[in-house]
C-alpha positions as CSV (number, residue, x, y, z in Angstrom):
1,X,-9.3,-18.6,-11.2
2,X,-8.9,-20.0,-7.7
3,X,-5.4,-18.5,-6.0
4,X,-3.4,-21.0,-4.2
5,X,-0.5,-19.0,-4.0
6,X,1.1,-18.3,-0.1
7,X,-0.7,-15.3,1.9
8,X,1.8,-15.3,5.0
9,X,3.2,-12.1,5.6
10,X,3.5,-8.5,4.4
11,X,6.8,-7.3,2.7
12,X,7.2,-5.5,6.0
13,X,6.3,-8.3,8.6
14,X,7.2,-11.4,10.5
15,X,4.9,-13.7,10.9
16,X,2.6,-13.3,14.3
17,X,0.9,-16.5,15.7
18,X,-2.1,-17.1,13.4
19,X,-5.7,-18.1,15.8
20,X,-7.2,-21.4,15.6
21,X,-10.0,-21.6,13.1
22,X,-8.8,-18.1,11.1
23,X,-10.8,-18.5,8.3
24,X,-13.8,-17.2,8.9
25,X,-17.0,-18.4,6.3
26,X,-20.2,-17.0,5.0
27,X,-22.8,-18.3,2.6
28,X,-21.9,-18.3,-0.9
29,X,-23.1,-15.7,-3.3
30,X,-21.8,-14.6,-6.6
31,X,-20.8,-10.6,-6.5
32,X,-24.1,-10.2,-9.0
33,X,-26.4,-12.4,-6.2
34,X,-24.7,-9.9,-2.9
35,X,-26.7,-6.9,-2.1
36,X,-25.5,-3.6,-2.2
37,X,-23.9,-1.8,1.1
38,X,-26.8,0.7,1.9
39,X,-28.6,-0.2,5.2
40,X,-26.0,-2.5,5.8
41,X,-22.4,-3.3,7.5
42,X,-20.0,-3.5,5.0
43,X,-18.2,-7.0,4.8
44,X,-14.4,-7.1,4.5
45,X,-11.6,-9.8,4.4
46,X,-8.2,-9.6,5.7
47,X,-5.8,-11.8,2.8
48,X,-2.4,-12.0,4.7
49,X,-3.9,-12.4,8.7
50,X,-0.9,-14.2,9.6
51,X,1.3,-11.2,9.4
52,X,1.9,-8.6,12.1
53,X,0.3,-5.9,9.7
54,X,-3.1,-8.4,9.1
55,X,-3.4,-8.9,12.5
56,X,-3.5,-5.4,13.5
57,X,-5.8,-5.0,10.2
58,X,-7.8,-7.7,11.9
59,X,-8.1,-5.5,15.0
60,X,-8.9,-2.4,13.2
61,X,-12.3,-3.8,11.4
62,X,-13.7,-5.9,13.9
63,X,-12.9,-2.5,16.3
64,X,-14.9,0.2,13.5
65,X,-18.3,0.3,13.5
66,X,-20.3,-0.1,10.6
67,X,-18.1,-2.8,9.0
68,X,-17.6,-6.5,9.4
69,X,-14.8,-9.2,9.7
70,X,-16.5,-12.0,7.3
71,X,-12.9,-13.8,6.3
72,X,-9.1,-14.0,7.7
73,X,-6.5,-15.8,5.5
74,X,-3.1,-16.7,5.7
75,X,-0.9,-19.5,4.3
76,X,-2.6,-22.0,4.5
77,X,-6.0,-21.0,3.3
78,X,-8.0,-20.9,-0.2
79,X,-9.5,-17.7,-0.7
80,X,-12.9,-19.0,-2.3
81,X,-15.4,-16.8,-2.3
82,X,-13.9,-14.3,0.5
83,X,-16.9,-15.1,3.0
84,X,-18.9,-12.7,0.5
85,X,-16.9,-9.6,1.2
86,X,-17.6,-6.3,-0.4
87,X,-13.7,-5.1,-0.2
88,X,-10.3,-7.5,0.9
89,X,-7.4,-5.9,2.0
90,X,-4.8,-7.8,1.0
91,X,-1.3,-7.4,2.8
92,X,0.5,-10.3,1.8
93,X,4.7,-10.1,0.1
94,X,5.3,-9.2,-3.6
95,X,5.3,-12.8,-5.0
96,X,1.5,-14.0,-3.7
97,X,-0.2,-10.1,-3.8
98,X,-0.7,-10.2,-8.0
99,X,-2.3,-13.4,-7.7
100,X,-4.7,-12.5,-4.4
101,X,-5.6,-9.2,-6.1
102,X,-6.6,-10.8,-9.6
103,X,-8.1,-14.0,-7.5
104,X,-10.3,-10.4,-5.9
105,X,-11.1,-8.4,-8.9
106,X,-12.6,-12.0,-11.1
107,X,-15.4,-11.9,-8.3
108,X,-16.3,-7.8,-8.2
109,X,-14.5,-8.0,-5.0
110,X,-12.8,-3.9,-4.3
111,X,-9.4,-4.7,-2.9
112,X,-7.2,-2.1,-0.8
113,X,-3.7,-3.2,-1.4
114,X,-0.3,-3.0,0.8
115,X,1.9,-5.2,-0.2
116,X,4.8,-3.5,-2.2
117,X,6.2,-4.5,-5.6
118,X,3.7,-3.0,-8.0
119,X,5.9,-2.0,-10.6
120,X,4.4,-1.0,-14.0
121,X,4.6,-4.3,-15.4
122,X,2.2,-5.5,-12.7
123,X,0.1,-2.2,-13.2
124,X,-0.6,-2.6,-16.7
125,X,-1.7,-6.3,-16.5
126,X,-4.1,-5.2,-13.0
127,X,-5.6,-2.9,-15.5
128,X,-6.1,-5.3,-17.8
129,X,-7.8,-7.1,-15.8
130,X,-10.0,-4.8,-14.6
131,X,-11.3,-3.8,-17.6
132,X,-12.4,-7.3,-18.0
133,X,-13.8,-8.1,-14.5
134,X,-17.8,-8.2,-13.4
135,X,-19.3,-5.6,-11.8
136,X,-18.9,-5.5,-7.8
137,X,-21.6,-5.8,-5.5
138,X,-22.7,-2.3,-5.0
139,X,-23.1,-2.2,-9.2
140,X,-20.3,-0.2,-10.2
141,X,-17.0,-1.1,-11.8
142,X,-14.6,-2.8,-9.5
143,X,-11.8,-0.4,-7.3
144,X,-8.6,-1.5,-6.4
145,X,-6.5,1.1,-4.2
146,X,-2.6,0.6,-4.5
147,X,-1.0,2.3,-1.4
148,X,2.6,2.6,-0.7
149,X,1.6,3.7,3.0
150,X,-1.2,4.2,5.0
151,X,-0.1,6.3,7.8
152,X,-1.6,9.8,7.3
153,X,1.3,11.8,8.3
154,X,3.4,10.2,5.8
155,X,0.9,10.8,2.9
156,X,1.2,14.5,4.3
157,X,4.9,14.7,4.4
158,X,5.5,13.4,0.8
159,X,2.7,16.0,-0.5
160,X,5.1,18.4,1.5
161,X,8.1,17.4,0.0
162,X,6.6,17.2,-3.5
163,X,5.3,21.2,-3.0
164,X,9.0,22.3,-1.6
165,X,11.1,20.0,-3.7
166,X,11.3,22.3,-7.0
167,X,12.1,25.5,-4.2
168,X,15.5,23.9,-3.7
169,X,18.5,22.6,-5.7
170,X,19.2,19.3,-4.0
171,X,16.8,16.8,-2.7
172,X,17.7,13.4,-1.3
173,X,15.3,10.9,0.6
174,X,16.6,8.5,3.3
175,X,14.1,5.5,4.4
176,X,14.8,3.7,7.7
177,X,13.1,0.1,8.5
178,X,13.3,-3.0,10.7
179,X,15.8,-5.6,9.4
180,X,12.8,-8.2,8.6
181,X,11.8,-6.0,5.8
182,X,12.2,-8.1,2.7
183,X,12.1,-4.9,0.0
184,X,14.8,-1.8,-0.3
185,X,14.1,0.9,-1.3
186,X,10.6,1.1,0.5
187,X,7.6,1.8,-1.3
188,X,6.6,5.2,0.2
189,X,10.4,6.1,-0.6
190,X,9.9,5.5,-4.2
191,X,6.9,6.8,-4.8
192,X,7.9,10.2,-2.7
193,X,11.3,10.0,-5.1
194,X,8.8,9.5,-7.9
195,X,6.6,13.1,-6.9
196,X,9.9,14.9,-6.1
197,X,11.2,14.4,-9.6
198,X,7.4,15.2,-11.1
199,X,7.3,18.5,-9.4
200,X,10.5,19.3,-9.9
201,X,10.1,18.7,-14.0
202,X,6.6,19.9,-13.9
203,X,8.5,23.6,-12.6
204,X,11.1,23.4,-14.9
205,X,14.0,22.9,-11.8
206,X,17.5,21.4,-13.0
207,X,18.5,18.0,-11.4
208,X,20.3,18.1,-8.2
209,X,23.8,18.7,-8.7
210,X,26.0,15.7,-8.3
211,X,29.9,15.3,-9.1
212,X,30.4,12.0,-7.6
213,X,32.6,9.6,-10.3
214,X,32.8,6.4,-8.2
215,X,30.0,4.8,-6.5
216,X,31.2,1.3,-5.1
217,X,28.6,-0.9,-4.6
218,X,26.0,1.7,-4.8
219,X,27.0,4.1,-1.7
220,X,25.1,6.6,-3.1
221,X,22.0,4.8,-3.1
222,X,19.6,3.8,-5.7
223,X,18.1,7.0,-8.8
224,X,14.5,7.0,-8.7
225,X,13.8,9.3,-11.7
226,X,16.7,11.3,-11.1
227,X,16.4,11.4,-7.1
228,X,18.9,9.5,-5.1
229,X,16.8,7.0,-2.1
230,X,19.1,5.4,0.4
231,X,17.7,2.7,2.5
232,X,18.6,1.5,6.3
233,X,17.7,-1.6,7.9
234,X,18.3,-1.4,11.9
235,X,17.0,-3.5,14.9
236,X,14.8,-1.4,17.1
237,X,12.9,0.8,13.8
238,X,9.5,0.4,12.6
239,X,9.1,2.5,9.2
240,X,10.8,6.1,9.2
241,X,11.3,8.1,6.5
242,X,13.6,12.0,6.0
243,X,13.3,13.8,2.8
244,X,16.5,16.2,3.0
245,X,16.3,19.7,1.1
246,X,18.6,21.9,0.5
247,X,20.1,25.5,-0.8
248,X,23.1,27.7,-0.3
249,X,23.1,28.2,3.2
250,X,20.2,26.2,4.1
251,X,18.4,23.2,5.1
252,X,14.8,21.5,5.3
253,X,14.7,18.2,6.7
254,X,11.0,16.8,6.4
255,X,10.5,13.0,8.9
256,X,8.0,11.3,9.4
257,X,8.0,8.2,12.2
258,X,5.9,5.5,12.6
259,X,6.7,3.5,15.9
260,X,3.5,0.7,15.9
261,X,1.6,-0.4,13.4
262,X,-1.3,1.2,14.7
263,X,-0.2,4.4,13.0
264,X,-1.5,2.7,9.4
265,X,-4.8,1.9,10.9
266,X,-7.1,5.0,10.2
267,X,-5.4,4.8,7.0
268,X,-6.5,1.0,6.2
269,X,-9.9,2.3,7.5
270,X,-10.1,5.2,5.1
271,X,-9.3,2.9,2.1
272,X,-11.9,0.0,3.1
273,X,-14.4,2.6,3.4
274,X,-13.7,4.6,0.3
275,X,-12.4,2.3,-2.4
276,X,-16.4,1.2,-3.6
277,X,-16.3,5.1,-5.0
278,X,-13.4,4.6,-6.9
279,X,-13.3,2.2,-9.7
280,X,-10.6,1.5,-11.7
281,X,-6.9,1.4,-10.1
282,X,-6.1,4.2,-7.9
283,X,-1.8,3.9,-6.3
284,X,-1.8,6.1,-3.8
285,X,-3.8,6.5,-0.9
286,X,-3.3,10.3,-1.1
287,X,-5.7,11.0,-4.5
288,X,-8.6,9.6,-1.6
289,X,-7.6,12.1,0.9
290,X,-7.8,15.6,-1.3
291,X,-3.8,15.6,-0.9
292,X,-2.9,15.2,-4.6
């Protein structure tokens, strides 16, 4: 299947200017014809260069040693063969990244994924279709990484939250974004919901007490499995996030801040370099850090 579908921005970007000549091409091969990585740079494409996050993704490969920039795409491009990459990162918006990823996967292509709006619809059909694609090129079964964020210190501060959040009776989680973000409630504020409310069942602690009767309009935010997320959208932020905490006579606050989109860039890195050793669908970037 050959994806037509838009690649412009990520869920969390504006559009940047997009170079003259972005597409970058490579001979063909078929994923069975490429060799595998060892002695060699590994080859990666960028699906979504247009946006502020696949520029700085951009950036971030040509800048690390040992890998290589063989394809950039955004909206108006074909993906084709992907220049022969071994792994895409594909940081598009919810309604083009199902496409790009399956458009990946039919050609053994590992894909490291940051768009949002993987819901478990979408999850169960990726799996699907892994089970049925070809091997990649370094012989094992193709590896797609879901992550929610790539900043470190926010993968560290929802493993802290999920390791404190049955210690307490109340837990809440705000998310704070720049008002270009097209999603609400964030990813990473989900998912952190989502390992709150695991813990918490996993220890056998009550849900948080609540005796609100009205809720206009939703003013106290959207239940993720039980956790209440409330979302802000304000000129001047990048991606913030505060899991509250709290007891009788007490009070842990837990933030992270990310003020450039630099931040996700070791991240991004860490993904492109380690999602060939994980076949199958991984969501989380944490389970290839030793955090979960």
């Amino acid at each position: 299947m050959t994806d037509t579908s838009s690649t412009t921005t990520s869920a969390d970007d504006r559009p940047a200017p997009e170079a003259a000549g972005s597409t970058a091409t490579a001979a063909a091969a078929s994923p069975a014809a490429r060799p595998t990585t060892a002695g060699r740079d590994l080859t990666v494409a960028v699906i979504g260069a247009g946006g502020r996050m696949g520029a700085e993704a951009v950036r971030a490969v040509e800048a690390t040693p040992g890998l290589r920039l063989v394809g950039r795409y955004g909206s108006a491009d074909e993906l084709g063969d992907l220049g022969g990459a071994d792994v895409a990162v594909e940081l598009t918006v919810p309604a083009a990244s199902p496409g790009n990823v399956a458009h990946c996967v039919e050609r053994g292509v590992h894909v490291v994924v940051g768009t949002t709006g993987w819901d478990e619809a979408r999850l169960s059909t990726l799996r699907e279709q892994l089970a049925a694609a070809p091997p990649a090129a370094t012989g094992a079964g193709v590896g797609v990484l879901i992550a929610p964020n790539f900043a470190v210190g926010a993968l560290l501060m929802m493993a802290f939250a999920a390791k404190a959040a049955p210690f307490f009776e109340s837990v809440e989680v705000v998310e704070l974004h720049h008002p270009a973000k097209v999603d609400a409630p964030s990813g990473t504020a989900a998912r952190t919901a989502a390992m709150i409310a695991a813990s918490r069942a996993e220890a056998g602690t009550p849900v948080p007490p609540d005796a609100t009767k009205s809720d206009p309009d939703g003013a106290r935010g959207v239940s993720v499995d039980g956790i209440h997320v409330h979302s802000v959208r304000l000129r001047g932020l990048t991606a913030h996030q505060e899991v509250l905490l709290g007891n009788a006579g007490e009070q842990l606050t837990l933030r992270h801040d990310s003020f450039d989109r630099t931040s996700f860039m070791p991240g991004v890195i860490a993904a492109v370099r380690a999602v060939a050793d994980h076949p199958g669908l991984t969501v989380g970037l944490e389970h290839y850090l030793g955090l979960d």
